[in-house]
Each structure stands twice: as C-alpha cells, then as structure tokens.
N, C-alpha and C positions, 0 to 999 in steps of 0.2 A: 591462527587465522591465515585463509591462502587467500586472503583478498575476494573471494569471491561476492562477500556482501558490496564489493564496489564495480563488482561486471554486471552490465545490461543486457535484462535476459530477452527473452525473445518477442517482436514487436506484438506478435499475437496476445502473450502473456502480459505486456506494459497497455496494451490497451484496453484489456480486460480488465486490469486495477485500475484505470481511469473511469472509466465507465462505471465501473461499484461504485468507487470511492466518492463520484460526484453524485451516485444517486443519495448516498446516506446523507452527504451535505446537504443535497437538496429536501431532506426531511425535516431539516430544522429549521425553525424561525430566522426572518433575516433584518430584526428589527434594528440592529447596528452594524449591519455590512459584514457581518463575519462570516457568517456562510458563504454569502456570494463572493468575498476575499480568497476563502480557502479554493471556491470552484472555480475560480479566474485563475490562480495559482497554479493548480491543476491542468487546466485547458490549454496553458500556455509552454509548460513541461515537455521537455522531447526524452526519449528513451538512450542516456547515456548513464555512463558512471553508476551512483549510485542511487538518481533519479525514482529510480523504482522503488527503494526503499524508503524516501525520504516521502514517497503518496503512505507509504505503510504508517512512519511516524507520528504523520498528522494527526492519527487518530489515540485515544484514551483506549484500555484495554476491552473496555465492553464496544467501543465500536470497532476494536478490531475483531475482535469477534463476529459481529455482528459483517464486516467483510469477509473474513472467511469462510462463512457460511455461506456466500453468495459467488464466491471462486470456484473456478473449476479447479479439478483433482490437480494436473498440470500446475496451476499456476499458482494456488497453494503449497504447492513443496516447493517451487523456485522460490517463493517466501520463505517458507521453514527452515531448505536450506540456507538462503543468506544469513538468516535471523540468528543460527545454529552458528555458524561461520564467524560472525560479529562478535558471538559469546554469549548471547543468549542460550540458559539451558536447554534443550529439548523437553523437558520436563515442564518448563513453561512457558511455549510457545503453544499459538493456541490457533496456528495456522497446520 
C-alpha cells in the first residue's frame, strides 16, 4: 500500500461523490432518520485524508455500484485506484 487510499483527491472529484452519493441516499425512505443521518454526514464532510473513501464505504455493494454508474470516468478511477491501493482486488472492484 503507498498510502494512497488516504490522499484527498481532487475537490472537483470529492464533490462529485458527494453529490451522487446524496442523491442515492435521498432515494430511500427516511422513516427512522437514517437517510437523512447518512446525508447530514455527508454534507458536513470536507475533502481530507481519507474522507473520500469513507462517502465510498457507506454504501453496500449494489449501491456502490449503483454510484459508479453515475461517476464520471475521472472520478471513478481516483476510486478504483484508492480502493486497489487499500487491497481491494481489481478484479472486484466495481468502480
């Protein structure tokens, strides 16, 4: 690992996973505050350390998916890379 899954990639790209990341939370129900928990969480987030990975975490694998699909090319591979970096295979990352 070079550390990389813990450098903050660039604000264009940290804003672009904020942005997704709140839309999908805002697709779910928010009948016990958990939605809007996860989206308050989010909005309050600045682009340091490892920040950027830890909006990735949030999500179950079908909704990462369901983020990457909605990434630009760019900001999708600053993901794959960290995700690759940390020890995730490449073979199952799904960014």
């Amino acid at each position: 690992m070079t550390k990389l899954y813990y450098k903050a990639p660039t604000d264009k790209q940290f804003k672009e996973l904020k942005k997704e990341s709140i839309k999908i939370w805002n697709t779910y129900s928010d009948e016990y505050g958990y939605a809007s928990g996860k989206v308050a969480r989010i909005k309050e987030i600045t682009n340091v350390s490892d920040n950027f990975m830890y909006i990735v975490a949030m999500f179950d694998g079908d909704n990462q998916t369901k983020l990457a699909q909605n990434l630009s090319k760019e900001t999708r591979e600053a993901v794959r890379v960290r995700l690759i970096d940390g020890g995730t295979s490449s073979f199952l990352s799904v960014f």
